[in-house]
CHARMM internal coordinates of N, CA and C (Angstrom, degrees):
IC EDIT
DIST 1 N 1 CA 1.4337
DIST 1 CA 1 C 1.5329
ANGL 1 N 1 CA 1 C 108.86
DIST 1 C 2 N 1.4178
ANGL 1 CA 1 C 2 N 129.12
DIHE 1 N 1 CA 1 C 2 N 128.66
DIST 2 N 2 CA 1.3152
ANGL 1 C 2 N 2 CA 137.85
DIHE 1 CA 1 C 2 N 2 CA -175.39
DIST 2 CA 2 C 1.9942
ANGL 2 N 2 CA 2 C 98.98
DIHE 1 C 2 N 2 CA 2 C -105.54
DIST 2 C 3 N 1.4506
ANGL 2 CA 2 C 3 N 86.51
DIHE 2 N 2 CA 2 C 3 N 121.88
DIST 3 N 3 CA 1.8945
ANGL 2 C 3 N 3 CA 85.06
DIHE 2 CA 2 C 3 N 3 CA 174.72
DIST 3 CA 3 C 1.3824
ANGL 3 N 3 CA 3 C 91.78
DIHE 2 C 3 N 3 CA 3 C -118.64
DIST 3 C 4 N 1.4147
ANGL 3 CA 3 C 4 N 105.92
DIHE 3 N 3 CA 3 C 4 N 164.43
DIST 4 N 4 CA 1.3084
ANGL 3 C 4 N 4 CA 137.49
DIHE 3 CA 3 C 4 N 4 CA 170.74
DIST 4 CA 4 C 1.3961
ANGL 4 N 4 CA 4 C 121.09
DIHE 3 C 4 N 4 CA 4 C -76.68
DIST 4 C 5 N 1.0678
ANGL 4 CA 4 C 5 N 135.96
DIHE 4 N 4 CA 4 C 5 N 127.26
DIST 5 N 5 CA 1.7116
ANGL 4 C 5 N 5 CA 122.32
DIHE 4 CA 4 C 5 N 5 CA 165.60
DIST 5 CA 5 C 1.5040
ANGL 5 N 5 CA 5 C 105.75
DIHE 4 C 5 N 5 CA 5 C -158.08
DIST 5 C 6 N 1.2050
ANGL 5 CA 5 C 6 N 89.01
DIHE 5 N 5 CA 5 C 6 N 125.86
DIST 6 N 6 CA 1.2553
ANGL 5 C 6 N 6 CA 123.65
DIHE 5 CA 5 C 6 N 6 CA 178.59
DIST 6 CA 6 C 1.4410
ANGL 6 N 6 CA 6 C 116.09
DIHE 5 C 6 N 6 CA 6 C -115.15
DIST 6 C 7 N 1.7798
ANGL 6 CA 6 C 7 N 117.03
DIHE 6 N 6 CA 6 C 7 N 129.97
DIST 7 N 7 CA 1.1000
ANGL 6 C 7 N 7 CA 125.21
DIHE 6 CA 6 C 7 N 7 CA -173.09
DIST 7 CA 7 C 1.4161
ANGL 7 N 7 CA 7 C 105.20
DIHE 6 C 7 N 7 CA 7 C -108.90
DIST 7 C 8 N 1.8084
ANGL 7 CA 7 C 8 N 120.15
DIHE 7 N 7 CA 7 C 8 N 158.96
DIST 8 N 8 CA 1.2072
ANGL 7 C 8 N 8 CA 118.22
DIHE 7 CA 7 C 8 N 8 CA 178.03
DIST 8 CA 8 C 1.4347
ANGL 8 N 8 CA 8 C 87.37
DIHE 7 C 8 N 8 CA 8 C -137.01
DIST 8 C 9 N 1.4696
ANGL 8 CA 8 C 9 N 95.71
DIHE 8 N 8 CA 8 C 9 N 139.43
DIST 9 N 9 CA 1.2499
ANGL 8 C 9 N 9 CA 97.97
DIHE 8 CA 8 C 9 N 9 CA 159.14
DIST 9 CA 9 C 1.7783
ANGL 9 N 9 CA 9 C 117.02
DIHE 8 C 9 N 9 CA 9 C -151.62
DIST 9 C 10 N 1.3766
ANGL 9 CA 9 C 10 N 127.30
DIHE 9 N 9 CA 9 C 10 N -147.35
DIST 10 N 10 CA 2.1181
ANGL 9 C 10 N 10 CA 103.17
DIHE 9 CA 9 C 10 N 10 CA -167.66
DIST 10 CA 10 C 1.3177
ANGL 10 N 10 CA 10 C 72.25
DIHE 9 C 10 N 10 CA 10 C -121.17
DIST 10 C 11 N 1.3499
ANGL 10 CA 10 C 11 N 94.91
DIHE 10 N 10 CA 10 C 11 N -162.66
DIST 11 N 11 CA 1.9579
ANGL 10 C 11 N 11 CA 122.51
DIHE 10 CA 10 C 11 N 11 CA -169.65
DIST 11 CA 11 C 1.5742
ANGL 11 N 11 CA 11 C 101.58
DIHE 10 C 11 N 11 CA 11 C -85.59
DIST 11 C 12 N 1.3794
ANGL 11 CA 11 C 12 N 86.45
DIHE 11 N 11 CA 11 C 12 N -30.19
DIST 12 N 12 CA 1.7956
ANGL 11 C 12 N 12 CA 78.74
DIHE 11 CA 11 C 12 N 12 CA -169.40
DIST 12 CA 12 C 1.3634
ANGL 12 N 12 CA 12 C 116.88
DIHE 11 C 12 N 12 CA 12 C -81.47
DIST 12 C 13 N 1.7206
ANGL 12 CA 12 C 13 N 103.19
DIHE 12 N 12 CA 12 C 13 N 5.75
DIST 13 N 13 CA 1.5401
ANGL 12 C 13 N 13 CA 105.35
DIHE 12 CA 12 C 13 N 13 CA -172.42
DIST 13 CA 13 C 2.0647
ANGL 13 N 13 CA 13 C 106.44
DIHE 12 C 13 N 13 CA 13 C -99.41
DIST 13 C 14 N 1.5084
ANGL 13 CA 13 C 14 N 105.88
DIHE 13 N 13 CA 13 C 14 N -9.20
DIST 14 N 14 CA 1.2884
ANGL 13 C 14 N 14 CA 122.22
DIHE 13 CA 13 C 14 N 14 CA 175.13
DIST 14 CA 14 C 1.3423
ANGL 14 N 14 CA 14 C 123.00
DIHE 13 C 14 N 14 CA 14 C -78.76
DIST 14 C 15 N 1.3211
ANGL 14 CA 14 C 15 N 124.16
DIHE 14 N 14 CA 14 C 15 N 133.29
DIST 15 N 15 CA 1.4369
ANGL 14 C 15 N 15 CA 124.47
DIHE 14 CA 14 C 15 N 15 CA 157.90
DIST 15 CA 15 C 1.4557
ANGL 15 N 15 CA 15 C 125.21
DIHE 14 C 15 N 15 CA 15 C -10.55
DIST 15 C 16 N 0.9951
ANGL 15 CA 15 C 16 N 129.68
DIHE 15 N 15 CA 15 C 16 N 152.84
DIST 16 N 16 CA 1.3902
ANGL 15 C 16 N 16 CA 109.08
DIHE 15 CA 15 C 16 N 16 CA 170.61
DIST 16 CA 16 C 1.3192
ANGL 16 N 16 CA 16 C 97.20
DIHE 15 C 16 N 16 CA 16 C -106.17
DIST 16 C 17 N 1.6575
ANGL 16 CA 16 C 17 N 128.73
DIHE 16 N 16 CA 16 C 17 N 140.80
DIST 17 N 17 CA 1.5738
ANGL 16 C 17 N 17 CA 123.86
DIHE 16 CA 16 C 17 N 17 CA -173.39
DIST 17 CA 17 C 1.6094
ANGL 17 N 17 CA 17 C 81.80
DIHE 16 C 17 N 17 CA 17 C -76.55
DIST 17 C 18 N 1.6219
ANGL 17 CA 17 C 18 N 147.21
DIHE 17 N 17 CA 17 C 18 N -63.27
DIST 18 N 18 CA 1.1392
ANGL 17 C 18 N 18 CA 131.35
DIHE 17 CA 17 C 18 N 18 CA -143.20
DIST 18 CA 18 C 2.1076
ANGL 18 N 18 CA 18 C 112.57
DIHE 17 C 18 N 18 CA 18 C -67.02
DIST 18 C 19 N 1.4617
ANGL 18 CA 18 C 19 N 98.10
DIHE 18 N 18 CA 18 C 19 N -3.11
DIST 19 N 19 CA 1.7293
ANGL 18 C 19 N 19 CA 92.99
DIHE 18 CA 18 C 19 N 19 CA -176.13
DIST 19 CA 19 C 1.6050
ANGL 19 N 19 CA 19 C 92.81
DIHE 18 C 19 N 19 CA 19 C -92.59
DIST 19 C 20 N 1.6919
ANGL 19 CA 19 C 20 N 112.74
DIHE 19 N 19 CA 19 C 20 N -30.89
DIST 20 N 20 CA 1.1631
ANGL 19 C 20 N 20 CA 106.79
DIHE 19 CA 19 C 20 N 20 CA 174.60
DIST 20 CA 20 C 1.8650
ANGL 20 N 20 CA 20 C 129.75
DIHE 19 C 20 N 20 CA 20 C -52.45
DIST 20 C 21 N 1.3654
ANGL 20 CA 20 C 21 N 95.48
DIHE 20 N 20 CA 20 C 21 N -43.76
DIST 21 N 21 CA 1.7493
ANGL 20 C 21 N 21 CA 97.34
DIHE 20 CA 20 C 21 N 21 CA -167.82
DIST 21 CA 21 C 1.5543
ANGL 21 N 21 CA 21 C 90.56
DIHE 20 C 21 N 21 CA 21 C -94.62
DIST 21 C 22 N 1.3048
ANGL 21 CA 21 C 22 N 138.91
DIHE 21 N 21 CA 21 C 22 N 0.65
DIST 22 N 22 CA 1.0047
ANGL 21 C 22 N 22 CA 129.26
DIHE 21 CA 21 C 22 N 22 CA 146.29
DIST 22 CA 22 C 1.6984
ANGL 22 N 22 CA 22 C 134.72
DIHE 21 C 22 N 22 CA 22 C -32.78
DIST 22 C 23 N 1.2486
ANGL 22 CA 22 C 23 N 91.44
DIHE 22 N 22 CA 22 C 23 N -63.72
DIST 23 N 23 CA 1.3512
ANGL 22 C 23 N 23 CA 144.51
DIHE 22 CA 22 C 23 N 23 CA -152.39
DIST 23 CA 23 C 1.8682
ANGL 23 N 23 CA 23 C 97.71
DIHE 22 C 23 N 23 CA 23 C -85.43
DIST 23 C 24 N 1.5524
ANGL 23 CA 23 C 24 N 108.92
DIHE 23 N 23 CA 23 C 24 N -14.39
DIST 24 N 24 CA 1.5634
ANGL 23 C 24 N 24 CA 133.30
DIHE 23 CA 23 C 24 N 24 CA -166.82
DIST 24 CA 24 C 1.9537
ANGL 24 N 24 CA 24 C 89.44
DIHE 23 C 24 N 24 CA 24 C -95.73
DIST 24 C 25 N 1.5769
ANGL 24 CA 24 C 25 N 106.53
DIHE 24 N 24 CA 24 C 25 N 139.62
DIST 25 N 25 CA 1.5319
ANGL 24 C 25 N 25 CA 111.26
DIHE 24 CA 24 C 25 N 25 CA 146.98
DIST 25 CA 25 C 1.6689
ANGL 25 N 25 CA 25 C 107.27
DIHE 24 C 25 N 25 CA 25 C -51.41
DIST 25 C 26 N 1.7761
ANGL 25 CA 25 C 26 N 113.19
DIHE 25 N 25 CA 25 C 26 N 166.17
DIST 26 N 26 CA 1.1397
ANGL 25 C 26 N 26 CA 131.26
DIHE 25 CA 25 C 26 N 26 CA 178.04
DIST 26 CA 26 C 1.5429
ANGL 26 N 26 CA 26 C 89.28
DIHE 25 C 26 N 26 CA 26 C -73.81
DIST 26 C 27 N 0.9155
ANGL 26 CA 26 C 27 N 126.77
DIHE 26 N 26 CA 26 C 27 N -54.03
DIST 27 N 27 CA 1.2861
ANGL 26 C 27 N 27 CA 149.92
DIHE 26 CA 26 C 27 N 27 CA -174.05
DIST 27 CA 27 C 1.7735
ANGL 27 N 27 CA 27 C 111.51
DIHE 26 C 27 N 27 CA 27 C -28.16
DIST 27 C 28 N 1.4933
ANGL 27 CA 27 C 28 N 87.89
DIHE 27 N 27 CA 27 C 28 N -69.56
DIST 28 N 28 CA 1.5983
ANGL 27 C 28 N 28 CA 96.77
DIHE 27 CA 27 C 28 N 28 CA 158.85
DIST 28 CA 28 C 1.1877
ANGL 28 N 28 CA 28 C 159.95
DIHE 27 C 28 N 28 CA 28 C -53.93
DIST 28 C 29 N 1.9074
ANGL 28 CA 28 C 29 N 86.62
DIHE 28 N 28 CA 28 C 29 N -31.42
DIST 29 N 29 CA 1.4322
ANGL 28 C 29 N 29 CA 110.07
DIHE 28 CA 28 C 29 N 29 CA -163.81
DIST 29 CA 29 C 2.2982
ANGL 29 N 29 CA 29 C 85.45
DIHE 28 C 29 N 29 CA 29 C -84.08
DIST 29 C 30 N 1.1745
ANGL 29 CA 29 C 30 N 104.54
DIHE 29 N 29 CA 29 C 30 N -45.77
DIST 30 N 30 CA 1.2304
ANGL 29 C 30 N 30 CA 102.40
DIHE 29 CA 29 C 30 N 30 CA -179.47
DIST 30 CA 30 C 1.5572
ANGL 30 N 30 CA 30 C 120.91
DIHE 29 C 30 N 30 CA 30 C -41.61
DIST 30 C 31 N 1.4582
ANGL 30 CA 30 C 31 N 84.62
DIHE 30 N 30 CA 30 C 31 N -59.35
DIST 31 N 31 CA 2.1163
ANGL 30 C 31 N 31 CA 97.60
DIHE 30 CA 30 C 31 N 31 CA 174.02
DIST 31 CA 31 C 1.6841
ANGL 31 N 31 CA 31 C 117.03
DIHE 30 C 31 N 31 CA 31 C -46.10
DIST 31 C 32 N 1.2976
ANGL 31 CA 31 C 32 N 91.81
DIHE 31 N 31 CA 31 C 32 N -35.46
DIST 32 N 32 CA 1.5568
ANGL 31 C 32 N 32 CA 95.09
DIHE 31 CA 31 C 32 N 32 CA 161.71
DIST 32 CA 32 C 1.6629
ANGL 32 N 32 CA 32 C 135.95
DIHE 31 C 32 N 32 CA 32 C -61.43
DIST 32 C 33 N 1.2933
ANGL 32 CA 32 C 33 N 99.51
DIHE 32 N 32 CA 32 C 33 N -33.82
DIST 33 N 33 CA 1.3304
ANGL 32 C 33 N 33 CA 112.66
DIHE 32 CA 32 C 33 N 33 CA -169.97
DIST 33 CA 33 C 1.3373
ANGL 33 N 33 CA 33 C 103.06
DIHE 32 C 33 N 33 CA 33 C -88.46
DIST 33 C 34 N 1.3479
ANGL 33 CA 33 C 34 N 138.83
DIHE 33 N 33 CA 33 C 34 N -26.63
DIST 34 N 34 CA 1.4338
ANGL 33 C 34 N 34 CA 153.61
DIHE 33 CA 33 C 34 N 34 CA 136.59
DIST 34 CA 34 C 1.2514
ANGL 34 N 34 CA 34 C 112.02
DIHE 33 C 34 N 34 CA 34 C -17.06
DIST 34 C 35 N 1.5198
ANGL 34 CA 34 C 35 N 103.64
DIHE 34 N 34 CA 34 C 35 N -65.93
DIST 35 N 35 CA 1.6151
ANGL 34 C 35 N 35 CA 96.64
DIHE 34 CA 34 C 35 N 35 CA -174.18
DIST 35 CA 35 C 1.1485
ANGL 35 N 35 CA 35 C 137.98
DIHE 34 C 35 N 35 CA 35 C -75.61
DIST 35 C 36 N 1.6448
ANGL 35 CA 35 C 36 N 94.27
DIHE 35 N 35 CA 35 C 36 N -25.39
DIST 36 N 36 CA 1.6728
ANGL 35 C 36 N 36 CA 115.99
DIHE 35 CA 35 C 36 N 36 CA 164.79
DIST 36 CA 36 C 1.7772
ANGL 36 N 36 CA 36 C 105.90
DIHE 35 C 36 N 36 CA 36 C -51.85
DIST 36 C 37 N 1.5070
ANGL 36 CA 36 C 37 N 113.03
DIHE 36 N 36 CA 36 C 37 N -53.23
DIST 37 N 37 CA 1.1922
ANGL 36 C 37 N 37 CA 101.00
DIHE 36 CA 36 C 37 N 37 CA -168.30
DIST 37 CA 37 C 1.4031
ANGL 37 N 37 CA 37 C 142.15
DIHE 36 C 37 N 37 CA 37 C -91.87
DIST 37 C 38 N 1.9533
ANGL 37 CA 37 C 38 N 92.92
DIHE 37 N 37 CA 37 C 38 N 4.19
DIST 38 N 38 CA 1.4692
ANGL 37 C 38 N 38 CA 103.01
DIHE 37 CA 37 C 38 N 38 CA 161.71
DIST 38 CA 38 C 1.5284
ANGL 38 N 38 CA 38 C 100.52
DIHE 37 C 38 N 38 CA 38 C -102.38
DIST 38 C 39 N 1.2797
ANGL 38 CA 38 C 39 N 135.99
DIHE 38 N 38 CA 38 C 39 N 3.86
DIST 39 N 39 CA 1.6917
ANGL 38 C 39 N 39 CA 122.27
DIHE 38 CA 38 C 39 N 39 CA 138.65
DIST 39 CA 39 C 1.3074
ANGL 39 N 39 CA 39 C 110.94
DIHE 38 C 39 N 39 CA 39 C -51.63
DIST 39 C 40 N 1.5167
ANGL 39 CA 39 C 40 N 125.18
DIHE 39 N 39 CA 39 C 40 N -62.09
DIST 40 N 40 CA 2.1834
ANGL 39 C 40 N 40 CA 125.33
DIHE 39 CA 39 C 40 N 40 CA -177.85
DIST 40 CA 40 C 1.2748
ANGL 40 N 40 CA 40 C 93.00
DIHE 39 C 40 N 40 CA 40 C -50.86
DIST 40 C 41 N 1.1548
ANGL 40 CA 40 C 41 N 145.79
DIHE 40 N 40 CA 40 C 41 N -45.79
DIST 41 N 41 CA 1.7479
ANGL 40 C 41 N 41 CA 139.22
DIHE 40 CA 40 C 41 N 41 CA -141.07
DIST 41 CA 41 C 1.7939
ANGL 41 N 41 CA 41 C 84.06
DIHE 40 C 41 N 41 CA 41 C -84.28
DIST 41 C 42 N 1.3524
ANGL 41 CA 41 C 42 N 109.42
DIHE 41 N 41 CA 41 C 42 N -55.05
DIST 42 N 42 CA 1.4291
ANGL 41 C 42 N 42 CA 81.91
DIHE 41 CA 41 C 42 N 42 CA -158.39
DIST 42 CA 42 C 1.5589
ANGL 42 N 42 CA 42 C 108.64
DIHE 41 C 42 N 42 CA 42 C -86.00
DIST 42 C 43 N 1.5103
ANGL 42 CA 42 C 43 N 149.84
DIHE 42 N 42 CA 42 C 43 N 22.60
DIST 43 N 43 CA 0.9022
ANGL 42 C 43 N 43 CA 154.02
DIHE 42 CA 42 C 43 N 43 CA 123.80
DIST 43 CA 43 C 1.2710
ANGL 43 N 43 CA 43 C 121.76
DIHE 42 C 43 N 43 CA 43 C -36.26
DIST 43 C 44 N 1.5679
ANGL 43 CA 43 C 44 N 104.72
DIHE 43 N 43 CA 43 C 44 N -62.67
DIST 44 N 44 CA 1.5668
ANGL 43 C 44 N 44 CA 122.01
DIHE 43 CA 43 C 44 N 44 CA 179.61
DIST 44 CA 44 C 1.3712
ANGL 44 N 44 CA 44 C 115.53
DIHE 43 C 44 N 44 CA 44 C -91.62
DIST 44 C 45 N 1.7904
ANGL 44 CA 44 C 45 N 122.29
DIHE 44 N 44 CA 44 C 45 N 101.18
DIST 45 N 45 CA 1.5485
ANGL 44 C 45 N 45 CA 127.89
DIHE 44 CA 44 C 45 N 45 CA -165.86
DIST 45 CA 45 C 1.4375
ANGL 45 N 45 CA 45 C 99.78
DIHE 44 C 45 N 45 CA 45 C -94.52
DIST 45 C 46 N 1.2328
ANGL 45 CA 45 C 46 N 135.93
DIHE 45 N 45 CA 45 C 46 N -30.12
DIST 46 N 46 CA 1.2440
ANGL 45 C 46 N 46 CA 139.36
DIHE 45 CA 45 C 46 N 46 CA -167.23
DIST 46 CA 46 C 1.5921
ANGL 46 N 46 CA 46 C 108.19
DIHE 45 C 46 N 46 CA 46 C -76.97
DIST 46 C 47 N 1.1244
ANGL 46 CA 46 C 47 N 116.34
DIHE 46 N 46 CA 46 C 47 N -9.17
DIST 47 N 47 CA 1.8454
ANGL 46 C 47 N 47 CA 134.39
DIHE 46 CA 46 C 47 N 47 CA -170.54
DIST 47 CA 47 C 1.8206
ANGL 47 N 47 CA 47 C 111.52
DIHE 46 C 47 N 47 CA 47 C -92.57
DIST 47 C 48 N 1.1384
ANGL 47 CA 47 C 48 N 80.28
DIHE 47 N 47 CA 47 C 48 N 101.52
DIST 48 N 48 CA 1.5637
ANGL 47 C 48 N 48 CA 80.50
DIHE 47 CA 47 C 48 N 48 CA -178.58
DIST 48 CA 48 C 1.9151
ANGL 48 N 48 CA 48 C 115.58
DIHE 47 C 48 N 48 CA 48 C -59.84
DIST 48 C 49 N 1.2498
ANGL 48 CA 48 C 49 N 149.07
DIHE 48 N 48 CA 48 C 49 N 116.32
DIST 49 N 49 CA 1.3908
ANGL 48 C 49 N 49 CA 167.23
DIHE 48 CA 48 C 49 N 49 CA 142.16
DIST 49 CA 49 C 1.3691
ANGL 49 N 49 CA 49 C 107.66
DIHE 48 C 49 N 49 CA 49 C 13.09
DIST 49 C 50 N 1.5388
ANGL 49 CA 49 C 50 N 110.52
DIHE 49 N 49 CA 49 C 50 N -42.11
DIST 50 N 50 CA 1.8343
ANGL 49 C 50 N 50 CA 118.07
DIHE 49 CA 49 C 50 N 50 CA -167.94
DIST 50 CA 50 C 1.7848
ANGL 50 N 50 CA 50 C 101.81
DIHE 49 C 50 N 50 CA 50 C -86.71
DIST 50 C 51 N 1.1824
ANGL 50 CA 50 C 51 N 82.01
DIHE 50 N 50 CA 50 C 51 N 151.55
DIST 51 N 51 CA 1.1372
ANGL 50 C 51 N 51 CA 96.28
DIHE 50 CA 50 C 51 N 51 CA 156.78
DIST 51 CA 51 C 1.6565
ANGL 51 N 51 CA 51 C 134.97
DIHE 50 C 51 N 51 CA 51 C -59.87
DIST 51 C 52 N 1.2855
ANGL 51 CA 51 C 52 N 140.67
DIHE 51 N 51 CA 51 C 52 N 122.61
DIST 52 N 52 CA 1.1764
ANGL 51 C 52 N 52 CA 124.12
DIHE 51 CA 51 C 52 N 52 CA -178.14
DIST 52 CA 52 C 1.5263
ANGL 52 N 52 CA 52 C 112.68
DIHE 51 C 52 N 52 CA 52 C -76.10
DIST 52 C 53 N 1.3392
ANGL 52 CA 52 C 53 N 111.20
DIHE 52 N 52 CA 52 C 53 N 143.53
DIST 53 N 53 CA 1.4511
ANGL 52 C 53 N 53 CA 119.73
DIHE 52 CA 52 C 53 N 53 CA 150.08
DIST 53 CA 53 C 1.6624
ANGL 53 N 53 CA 53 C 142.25
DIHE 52 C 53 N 53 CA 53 C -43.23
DIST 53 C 54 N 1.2791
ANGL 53 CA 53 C 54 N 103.57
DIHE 53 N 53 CA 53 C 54 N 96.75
DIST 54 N 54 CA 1.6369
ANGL 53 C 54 N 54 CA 77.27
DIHE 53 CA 53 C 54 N 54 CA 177.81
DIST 54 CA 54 C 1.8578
ANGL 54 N 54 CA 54 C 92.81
DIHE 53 C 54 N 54 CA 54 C -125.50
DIST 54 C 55 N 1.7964
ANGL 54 CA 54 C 55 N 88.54
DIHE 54 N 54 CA 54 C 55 N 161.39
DIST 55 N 55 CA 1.4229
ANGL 54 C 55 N 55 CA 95.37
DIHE 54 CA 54 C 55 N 55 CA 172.94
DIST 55 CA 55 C 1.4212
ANGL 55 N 55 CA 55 C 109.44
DIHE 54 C 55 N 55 CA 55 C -125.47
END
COOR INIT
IC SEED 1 N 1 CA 1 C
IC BUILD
């Protein structure tokens, strides 16, 4: 027999993500942000890769 269980619990009972990426090399936290944003890129085809220009 397979049961279900599901836990509840509040916010204050969670990690905090900001002690977490704290707690991360610069190094990492960057590599992260990398991957996040070639996940958006390849969602978004119409988006050009570069950076835009501003002045």
């Amino acid at each position: 027999m397979v049961r279900k269980v599901t836990c509840i619990t509040t916010n204050k009972e969670q990690p905090s993500d900001l002690d977490y990426w704290q707690s991360r090399s610069i190094s990492e936290c960057i590599d992260a942000i990398e991957v996040l944003r070639e996940s958006y890129m390849s969602y978004q085809k119409d988006v050009s890769q570069r950076l835009q220009r501003v002045y």
